[in-house]
C-alpha positions as CSV (number, residue, x, y, z in Angstrom):
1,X,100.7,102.3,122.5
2,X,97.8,102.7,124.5
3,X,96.3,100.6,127.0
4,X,94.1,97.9,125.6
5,X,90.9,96.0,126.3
6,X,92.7,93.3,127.9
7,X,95.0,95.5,129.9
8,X,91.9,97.4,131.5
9,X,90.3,93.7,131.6
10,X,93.3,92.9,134.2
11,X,93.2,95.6,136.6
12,X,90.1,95.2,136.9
13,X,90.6,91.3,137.7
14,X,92.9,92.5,139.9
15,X,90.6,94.1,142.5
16,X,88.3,90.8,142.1
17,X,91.1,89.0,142.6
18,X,91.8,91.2,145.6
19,X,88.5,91.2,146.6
20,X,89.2,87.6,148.5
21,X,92.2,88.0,150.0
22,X,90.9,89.8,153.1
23,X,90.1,87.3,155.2
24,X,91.6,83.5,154.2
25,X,90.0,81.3,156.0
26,X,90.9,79.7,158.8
27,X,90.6,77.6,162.1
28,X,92.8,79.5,163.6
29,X,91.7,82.8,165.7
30,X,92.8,85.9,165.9
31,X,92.5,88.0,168.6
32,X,89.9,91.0,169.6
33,X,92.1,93.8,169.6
34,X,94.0,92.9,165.9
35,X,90.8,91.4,164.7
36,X,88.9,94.9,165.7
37,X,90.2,97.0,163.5
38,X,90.8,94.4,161.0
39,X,86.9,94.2,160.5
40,X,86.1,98.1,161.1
41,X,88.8,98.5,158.1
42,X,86.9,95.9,155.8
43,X,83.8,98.2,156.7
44,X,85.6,101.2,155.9
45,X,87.1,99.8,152.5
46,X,82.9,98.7,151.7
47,X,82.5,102.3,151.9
48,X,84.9,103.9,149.8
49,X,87.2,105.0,152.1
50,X,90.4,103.3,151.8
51,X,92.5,106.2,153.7
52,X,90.6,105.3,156.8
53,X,90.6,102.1,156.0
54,X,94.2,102.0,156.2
55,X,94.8,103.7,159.6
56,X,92.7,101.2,160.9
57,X,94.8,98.5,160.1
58,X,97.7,100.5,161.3
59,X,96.3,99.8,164.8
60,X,95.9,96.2,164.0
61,X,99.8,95.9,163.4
62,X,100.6,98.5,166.1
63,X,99.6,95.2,168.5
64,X,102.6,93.5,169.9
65,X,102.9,89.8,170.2
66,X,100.6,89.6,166.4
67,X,100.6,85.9,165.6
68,X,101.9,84.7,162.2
69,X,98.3,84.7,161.3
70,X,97.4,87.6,162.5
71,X,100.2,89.3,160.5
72,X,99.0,87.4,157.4
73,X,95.9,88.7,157.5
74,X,96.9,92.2,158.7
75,X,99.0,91.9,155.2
76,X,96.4,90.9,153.3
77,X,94.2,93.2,153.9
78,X,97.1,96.3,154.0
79,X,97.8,95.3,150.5
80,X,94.3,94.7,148.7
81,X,93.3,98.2,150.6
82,X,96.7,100.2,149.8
83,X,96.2,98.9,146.0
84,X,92.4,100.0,145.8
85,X,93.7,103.5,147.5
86,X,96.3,103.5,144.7
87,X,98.9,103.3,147.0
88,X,101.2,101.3,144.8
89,X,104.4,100.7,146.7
90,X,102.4,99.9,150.2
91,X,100.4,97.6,148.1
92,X,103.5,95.8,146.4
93,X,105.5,95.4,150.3
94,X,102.0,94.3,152.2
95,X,101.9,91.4,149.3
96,X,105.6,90.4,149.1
97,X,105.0,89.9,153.1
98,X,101.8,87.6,152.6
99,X,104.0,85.9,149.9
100,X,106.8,85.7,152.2
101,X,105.5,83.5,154.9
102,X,105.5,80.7,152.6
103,X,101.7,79.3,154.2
104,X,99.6,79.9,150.9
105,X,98.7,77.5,148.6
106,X,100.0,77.7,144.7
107,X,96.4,79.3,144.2
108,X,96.2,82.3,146.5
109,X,99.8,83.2,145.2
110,X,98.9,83.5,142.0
111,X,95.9,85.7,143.2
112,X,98.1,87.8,144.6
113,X,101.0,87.6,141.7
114,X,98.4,88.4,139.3
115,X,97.2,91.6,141.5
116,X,101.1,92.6,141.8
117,X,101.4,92.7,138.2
118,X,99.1,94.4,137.7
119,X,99.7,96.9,140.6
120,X,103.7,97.3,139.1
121,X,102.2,98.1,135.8
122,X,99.7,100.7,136.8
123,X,102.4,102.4,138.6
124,X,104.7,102.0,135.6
125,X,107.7,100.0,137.5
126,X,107.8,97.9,134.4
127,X,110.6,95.7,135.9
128,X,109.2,94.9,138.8
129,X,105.5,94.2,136.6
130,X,108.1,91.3,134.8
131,X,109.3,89.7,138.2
132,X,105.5,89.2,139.7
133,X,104.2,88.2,135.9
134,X,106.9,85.8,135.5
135,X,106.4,84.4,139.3
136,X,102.8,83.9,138.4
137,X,103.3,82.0,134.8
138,X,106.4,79.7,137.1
139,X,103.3,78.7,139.3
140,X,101.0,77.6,136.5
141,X,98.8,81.1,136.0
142,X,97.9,81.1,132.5
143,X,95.8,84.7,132.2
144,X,95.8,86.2,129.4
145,X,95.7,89.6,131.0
146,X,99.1,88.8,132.8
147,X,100.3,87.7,129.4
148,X,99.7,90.9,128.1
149,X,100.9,92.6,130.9
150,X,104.8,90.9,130.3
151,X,104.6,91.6,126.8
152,X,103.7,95.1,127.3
153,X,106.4,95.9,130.2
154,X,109.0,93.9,128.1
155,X,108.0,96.3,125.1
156,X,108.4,99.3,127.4
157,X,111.6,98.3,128.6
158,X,112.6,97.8,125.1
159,X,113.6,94.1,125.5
160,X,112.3,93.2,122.2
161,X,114.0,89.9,122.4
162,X,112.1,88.7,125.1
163,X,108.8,89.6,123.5
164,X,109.5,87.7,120.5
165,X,110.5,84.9,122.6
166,X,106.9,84.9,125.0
167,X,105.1,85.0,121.4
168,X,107.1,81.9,120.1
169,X,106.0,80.1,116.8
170,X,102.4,80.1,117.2
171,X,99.5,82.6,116.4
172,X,99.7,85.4,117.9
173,X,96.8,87.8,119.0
174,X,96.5,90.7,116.8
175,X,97.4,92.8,120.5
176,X,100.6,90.5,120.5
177,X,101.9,91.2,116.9
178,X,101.5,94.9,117.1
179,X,103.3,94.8,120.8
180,X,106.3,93.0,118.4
181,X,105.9,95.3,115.5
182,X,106.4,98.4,117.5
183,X,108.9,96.9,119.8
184,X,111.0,96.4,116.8
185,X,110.3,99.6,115.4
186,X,111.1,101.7,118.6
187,X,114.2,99.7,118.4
188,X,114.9,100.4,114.8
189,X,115.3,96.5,113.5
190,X,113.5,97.0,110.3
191,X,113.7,93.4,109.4
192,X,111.6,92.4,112.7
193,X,109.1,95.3,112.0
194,X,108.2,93.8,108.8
195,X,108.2,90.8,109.8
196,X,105.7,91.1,112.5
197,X,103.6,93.4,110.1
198,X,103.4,90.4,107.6
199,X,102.2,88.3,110.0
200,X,99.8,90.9,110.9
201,X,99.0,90.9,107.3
202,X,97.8,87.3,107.6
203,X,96.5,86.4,110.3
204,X,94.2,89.5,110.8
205,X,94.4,91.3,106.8
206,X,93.1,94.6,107.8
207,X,93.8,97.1,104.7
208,X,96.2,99.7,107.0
209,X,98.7,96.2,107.9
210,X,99.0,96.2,103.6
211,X,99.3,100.1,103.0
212,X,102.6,100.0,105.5
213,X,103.7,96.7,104.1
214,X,103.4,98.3,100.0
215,X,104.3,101.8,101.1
216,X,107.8,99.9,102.9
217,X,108.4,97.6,99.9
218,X,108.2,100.9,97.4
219,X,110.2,102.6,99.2
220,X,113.5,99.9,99.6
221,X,116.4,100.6,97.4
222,X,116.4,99.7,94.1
223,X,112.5,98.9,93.9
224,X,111.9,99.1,89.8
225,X,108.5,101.5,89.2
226,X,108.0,99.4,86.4
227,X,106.2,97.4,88.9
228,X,103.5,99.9,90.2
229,X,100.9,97.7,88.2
230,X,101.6,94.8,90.2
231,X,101.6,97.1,93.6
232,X,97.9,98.5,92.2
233,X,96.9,94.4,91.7
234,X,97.6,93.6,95.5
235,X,96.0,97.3,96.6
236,X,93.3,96.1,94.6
237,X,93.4,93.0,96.3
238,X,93.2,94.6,100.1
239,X,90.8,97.0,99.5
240,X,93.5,100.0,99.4
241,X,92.1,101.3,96.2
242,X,89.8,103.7,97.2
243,X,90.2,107.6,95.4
244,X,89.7,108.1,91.6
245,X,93.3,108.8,91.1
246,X,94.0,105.4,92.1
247,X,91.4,103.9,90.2
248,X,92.5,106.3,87.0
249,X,96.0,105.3,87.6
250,X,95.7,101.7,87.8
251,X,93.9,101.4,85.1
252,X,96.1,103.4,82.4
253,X,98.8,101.2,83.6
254,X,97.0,98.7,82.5
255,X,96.2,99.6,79.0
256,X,100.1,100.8,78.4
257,X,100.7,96.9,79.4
258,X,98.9,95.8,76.8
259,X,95.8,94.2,79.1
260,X,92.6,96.7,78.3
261,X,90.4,93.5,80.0
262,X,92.5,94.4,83.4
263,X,91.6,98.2,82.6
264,X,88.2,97.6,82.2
265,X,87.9,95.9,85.3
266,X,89.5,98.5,87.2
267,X,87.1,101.2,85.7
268,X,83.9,99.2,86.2
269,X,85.3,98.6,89.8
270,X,85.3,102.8,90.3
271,X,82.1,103.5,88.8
272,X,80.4,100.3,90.4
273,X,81.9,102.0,93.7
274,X,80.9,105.7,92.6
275,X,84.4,107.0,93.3
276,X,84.7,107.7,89.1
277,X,82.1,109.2,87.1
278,X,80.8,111.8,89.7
279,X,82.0,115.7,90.5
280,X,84.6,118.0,88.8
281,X,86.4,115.2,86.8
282,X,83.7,113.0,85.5
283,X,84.0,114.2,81.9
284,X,87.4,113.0,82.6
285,X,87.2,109.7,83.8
286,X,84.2,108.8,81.2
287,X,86.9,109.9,78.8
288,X,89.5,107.3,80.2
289,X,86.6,104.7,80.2
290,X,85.3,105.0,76.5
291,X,88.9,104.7,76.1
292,X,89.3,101.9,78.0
293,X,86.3,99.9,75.7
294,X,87.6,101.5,72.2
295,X,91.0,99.7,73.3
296,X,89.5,96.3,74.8
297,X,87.3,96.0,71.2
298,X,90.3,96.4,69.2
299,X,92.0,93.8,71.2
300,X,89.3,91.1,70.7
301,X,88.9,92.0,67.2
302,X,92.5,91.7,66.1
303,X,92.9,88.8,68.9
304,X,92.9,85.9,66.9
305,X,95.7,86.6,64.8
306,X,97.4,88.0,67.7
307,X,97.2,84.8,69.1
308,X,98.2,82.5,66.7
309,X,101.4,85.2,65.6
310,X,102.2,84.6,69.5
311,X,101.7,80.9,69.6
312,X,104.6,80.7,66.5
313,X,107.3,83.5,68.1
314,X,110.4,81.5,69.9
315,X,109.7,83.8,73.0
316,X,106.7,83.8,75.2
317,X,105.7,87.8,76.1
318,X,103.0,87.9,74.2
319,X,101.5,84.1,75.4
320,X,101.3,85.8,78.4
321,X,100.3,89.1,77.7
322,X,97.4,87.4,76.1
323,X,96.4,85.5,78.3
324,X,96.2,87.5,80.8
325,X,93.3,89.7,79.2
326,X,91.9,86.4,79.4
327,X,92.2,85.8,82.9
328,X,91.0,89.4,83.3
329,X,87.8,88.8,80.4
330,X,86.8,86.0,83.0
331,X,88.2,83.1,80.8
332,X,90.7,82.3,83.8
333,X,91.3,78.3,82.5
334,X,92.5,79.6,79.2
335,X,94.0,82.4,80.0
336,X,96.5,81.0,82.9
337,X,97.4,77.9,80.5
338,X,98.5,80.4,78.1
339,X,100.6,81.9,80.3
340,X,101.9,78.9,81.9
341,X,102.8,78.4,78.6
342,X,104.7,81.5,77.7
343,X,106.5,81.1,80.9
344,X,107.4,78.0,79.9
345,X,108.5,78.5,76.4
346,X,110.9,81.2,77.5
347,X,113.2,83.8,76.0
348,X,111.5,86.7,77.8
349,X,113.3,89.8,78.7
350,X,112.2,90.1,82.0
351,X,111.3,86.1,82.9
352,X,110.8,87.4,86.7
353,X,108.1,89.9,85.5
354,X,106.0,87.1,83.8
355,X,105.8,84.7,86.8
356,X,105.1,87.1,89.5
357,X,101.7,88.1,87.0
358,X,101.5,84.9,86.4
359,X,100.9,84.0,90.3
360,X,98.8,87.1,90.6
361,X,96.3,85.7,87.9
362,X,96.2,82.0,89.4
363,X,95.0,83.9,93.0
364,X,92.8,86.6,91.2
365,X,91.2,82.9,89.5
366,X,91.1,81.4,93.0
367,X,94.4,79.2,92.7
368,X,95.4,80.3,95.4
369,X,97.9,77.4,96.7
370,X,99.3,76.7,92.7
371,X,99.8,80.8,93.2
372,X,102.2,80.2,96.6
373,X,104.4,77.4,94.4
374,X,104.7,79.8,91.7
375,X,105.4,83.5,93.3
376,X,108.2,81.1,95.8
377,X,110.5,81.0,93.0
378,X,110.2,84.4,91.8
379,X,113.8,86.1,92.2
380,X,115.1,88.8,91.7
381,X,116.1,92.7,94.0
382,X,114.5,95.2,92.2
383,X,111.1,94.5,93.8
384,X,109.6,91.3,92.3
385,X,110.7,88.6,94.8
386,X,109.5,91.3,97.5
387,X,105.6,92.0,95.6
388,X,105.8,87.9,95.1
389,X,106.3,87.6,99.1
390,X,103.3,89.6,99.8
391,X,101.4,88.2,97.4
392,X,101.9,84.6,98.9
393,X,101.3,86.2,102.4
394,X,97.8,87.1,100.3
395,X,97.0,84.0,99.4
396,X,98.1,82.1,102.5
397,X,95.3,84.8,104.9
């Protein structure tokens, strides 16, 4: 993964954070010969030159008899000038010494927790980047670049449990669910994966969250491709129909359903979008589309008494076959009473089938929460209680 926003946000609150730790002040003195070199090293660190810098305040600590402050300060300024110098492990021991005398306030530790995390991560000790981040949370910090630091060194130490755990039951950042969504994956839990990729799905419904969350679901054992219409609806749905075979494809399916209004949606969609009817295979798709039309006017015209032979069969395919060109003609009302009502009235040979369309026509008409109550009790392992999940997921954004 690489380093985020907020990641390069926090190291460089780190150095601000470091940047007044130098001096604390104090009534108490500290004496010419440590506080000497002490100030020739702030100049030195002004300038860029953190080497020199750092010799410098060797001499300060090279004094015998230093004072507890004096070796405070002498610690402070080793560490903020060792982590600016990028030396990391000189940095990390100055601090633990400031830390260690016990005379800061909750404050000033968590400055200097805060800079420690972030020094551990930059230097990639990811165990020691947990210690310091969780010290600095224990005492109250609530950054949100130290946040992302934990997560981050959790999820390269793959201790995907405690990432999950930091995240809890809230929202989540989008930064947060994709630290848990590759977690899981590095670790191979499938099941967490998706789980953080639906979540990803709806709080932040970017198109590439639902082309991994289809592609998965397509590819799970026993998945029935008598359901690629109802994959097309929801890629339709998240903007992942994009190329002409897509649009081409979706839209046959359609009219071997039995729902040319769906079809002629679909090809409107491409030529309103100028993916169909330009280059090399326009002939071709204006074929499919006068098609498309020829089959929709044939439909209305012999609707009527398709209607009424539907509304007197024991079995209710056809109710919602119908009404589902309705829902597609822009006659949503009628059309998704009709197929409440086939639902209802039974008998069909794939029941399962019938209210997962039936939920996608209630959210393509807006009904969105009526849509969640249906598509929950859609059951079923060949891939229409899995297509129903993400379709609720859709709805619920």
């Amino acid at each position: 993964m690489q380093r985020s926003p907020r990641l390069r946000a926090a190291a460089a609150a780190v150095f601000l954070a470091l940047a007044g730790t130098a001096f604390v002040a104090s009534a108490q003195t500290v004496r010419p010969e440590v506080g000497n070199p002490l100030k020739a090293a702030q100049g030195l660190t002004k300038s860029g030159k953190h080497r020199e810098a750092l010799a410098e305040i060797a001499k300060a600590d090279a004094v015998s008899g230093k004072t507890p402050y004096e070796n405070l300060l002498i610690n402070q300024m080793r560490g903020s000038v060792a982590a600016q110098a990028g030396d990391n492990e000189t940095a990390l021991k100055a601090f633990d010494a400031v830390l260690a005398t016990g005379n800061l306030p909750a404050g000033e530790q968590q400055k200097i927790l805060q800079a420690q995390a972030g020094i551990a991560y930059r230097g990639k000790d990811y165990p020691k980047a947990i210690t310091y981040a969780t010290k600095y949370r224990g005492l109250g910090g609530g950054d949100a670049g130290v946040r992302t630091i934990l997560l981050q060194s959790y999820f390269l130490t793959s201790d995907c449990a405690s990432v999950n755990k930091l995240i809890g039951d809230g929202k989540p950042t989008e930064e947060e669910l994709q630290i848990v969504a590759n977690c899981n994956l590095k670790q191979k839990d499938n099941a967490g994966y998706v789980a953080a990729m639906e979540k990803l799905a709806t709080y932040y419904p970017k198109k590439e969250y639902w082309t991994d969350l289809l592609n998965r679901v397509q590819k799970k054992p026993g998945f029935s491709d008598r359901l690629a219409l109802d994959v097309y609806r929801l890629k339709m749905q998240t903007g992942n129909i994009t190329s002409a075979a897509d649009y081409m494809e979706m839209a046959q399916l359609a009219l071997q359903a039995g729902i040319p209004a769906e079809a002629k949606t679909v090809v409107d969609k491409g030529y309103q979008a100028k993916v169909l009817g330009v280059g090399a295979e326009a002939d071709r798709q204006k074929r499919l589309k006068d098609l498309v039309e020829k089959s929709l006017a044939e439909s209305q015209a012999a609707r009527a008494a398709a209607e009424a032979e539907a509304r007197n069969a024991k079995e209710g395919t056809d109710l919602v076959k119908i009404g589902a060109n309705y829902v597609y003609e822009g006659n949503a009302d009628k059309g998704i009473k009709m197929m409440e009502e086939g639902v209802k009235r039974g008998g069909l040979k794939r029941p399962e089938d019938a209210k997962l369309q039936l939920g996608e026509a209630l959210i393509t008409a807006g009904h969105k929460a009526k849509a969640v109550n249906v598509l929950k009790d859609v059951k079923g392992t060949d891939g229409t209680a899995d297509l129903a999940r993400l379709w609720s997921l859709h709805a619920q954004r």
